[in-house]
C-alpha positions as CSV (number, residue, x, y, z in Angstrom):
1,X,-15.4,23.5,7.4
2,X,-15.3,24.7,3.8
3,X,-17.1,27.5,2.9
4,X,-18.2,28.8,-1.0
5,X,-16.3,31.0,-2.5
6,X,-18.7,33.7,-4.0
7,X,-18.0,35.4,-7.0
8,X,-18.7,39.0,-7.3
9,X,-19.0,40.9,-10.4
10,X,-17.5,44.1,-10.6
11,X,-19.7,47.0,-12.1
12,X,-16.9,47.6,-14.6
13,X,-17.7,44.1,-16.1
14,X,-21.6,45.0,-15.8
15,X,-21.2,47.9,-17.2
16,X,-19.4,46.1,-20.2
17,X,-22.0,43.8,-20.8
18,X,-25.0,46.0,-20.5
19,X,-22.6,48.4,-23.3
20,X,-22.5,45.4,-25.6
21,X,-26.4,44.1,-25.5
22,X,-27.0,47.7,-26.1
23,X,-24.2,47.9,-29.1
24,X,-25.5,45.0,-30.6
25,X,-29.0,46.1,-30.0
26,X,-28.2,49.4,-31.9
27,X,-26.7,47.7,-34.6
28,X,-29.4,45.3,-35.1
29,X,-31.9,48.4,-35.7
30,X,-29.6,50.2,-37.6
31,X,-29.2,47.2,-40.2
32,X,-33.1,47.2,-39.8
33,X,-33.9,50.7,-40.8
34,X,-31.5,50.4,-43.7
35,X,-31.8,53.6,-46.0
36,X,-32.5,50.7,-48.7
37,X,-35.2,48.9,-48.1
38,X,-34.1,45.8,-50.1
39,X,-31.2,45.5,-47.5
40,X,-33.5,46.7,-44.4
41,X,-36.2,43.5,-45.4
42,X,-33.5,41.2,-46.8
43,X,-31.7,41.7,-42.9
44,X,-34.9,41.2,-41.1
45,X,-35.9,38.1,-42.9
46,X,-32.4,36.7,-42.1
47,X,-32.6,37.7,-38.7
48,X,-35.8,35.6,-37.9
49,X,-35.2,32.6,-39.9
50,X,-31.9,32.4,-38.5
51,X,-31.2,34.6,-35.6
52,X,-30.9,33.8,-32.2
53,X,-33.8,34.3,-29.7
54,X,-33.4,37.9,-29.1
55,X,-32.5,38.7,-32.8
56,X,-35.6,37.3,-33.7
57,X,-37.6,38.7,-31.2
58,X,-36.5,42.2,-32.4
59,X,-36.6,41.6,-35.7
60,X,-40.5,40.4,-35.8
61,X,-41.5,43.0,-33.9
62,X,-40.1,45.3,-36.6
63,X,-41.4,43.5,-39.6
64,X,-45.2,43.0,-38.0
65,X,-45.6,46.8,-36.6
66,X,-44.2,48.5,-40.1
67,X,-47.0,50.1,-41.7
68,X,-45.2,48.7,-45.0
69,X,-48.0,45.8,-46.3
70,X,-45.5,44.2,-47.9
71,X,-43.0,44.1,-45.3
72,X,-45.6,43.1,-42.5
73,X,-45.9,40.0,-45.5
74,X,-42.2,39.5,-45.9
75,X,-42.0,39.4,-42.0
76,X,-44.6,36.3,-41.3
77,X,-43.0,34.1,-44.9
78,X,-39.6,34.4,-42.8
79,X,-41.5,33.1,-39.7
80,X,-43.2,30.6,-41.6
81,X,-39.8,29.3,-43.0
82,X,-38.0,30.0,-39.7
83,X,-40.2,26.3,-39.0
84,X,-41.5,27.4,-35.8
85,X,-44.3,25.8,-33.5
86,X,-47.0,28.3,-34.0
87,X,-50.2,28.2,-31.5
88,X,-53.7,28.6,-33.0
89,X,-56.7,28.9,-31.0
90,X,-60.0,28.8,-32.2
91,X,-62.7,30.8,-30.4
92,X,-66.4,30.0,-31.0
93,X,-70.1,31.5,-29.3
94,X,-70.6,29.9,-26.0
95,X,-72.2,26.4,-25.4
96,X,-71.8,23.3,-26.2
97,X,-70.0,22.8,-29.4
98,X,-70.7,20.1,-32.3
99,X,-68.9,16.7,-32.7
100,X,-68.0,17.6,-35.5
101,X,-65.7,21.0,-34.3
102,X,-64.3,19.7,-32.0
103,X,-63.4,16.5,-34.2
104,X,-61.7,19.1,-36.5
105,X,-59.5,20.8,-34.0
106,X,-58.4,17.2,-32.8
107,X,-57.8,16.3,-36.4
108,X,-55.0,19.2,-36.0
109,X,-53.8,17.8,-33.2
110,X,-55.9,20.1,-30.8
111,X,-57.2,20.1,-27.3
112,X,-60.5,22.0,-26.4
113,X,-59.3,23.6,-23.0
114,X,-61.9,24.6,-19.8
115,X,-63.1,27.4,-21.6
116,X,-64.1,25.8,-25.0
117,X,-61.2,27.4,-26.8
118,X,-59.5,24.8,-28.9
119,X,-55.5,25.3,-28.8
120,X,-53.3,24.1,-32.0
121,X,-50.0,23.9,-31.7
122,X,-48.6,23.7,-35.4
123,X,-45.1,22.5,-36.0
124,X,-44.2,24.4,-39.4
125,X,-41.6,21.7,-41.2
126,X,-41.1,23.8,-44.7
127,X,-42.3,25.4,-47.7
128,X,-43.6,23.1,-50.1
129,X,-42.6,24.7,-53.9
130,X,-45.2,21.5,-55.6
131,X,-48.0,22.1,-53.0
132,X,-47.3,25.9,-52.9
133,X,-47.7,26.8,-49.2
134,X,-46.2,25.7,-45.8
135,X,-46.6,22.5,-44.8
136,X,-46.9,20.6,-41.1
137,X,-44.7,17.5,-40.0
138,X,-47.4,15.2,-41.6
139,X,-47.1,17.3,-45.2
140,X,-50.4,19.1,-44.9
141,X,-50.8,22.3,-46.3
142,X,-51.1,24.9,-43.6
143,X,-50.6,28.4,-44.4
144,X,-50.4,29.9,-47.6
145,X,-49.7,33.8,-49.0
146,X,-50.9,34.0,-52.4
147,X,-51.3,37.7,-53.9
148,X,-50.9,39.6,-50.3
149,X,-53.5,37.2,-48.4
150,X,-52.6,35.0,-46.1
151,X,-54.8,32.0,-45.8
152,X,-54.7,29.1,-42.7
153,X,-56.1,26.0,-44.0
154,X,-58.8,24.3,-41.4
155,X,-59.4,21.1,-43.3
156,X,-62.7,22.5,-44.2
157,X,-61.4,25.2,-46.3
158,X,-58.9,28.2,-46.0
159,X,-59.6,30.9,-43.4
160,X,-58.4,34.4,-45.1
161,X,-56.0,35.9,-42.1
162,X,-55.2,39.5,-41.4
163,X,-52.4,40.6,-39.2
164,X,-53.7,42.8,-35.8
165,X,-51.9,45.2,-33.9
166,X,-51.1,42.6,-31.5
167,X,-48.7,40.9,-34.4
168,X,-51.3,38.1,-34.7
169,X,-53.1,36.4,-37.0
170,X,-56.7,36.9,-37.4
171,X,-59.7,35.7,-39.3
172,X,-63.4,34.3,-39.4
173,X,-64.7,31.2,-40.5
174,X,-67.6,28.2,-39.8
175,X,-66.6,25.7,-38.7
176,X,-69.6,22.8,-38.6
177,X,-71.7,25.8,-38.8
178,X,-70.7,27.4,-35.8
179,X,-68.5,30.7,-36.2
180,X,-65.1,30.7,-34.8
181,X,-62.8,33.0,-34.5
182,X,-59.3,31.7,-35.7
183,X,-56.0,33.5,-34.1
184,X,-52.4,32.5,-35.2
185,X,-49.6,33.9,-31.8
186,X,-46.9,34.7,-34.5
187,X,-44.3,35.2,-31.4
188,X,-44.5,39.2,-31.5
């Protein structure tokens, strides 16, 4: 009878690996915290369009807690052009809600769930330089950040957004009348 051969780590080797997550870690902040702040945002931006999944993790979390406005706004245009999936909910009073919003969140390719909330997944395919904001896979604008505002287009008009401490997206619009709370999940 054949048994499995187990393989054991040894703590040397763990303690090797946990040494370089931590090394690379470190050196990931340091390059973050740059004494120049041209080289700090110009790292992060790289680091979430085109770093790998902890990279990017560490490096949004960075850009959307600085207290730096234009940072915070440097940190969600790399996200936009990183050409995530980005959720959107939409959160509205209780009760029944009007054909016509929930016609609107289908129209984005949304799904009213149990609780009424319609959920928006939004595949982000690039920045459009003749339309002047970030597009979807069928070429509808979507977001835009024009003079520091960030703006979420609803196909009834563009939602100002403003980011929360929760590195999300927030704003307020009516939609068919009926106020809704619009929140973007930027992956913080």
């Amino acid at each position: 009878m054949a048994t499995a051969v187990t393989a054991q780590v040894s703590l040397d080797e763990l303690d090797q690996a946990m040494e370089g997550k931590e090394d690379q870690q470190e050196a990931i902040r340091l390059r973050l915290n740059d004494e120049n702040p041209d080289r700090a945002m110009a790292a992060m931006q790289l680091l979430i369009e085109k770093g790998d999944d902890r990279q990017r993790k560490v490096a949004i979390s960075h850009g959307l807690s600085s207290t730096n406005h234009d940072v915070q706004l440097a940190a969600v245009e790399a996200i936009f052009n990183s050409k995530p999936i980005l959720v959107t909910r939409w959160y509205s009073e209780e009760g029944a809600k009007s054909g016509g919003w929930r016609q609107t969140a289908e129209r984005l390719d949304g799904a009213i769930e149990i609780d009424g909330t319609a959920r928006m997944p939004i595949q982000i395919s690039g920045y459009s330089e003749e339309k002047r904001c970030w597009t979807n896979t069928k070429t509808y604008c979507v977001f835009r950040i024009n003079s520091g505002e960030i703006t979420f287009n609803t196909h009834g008009g563009w939602t100002p957004l403003m980011l929360d401490v929760a590195g999300q997206l927030v704003g307020e619009r009516f939609v068919f009348n009926i106020p809704t709370r619009v929140v973007v999940d930027l992956g913080a």
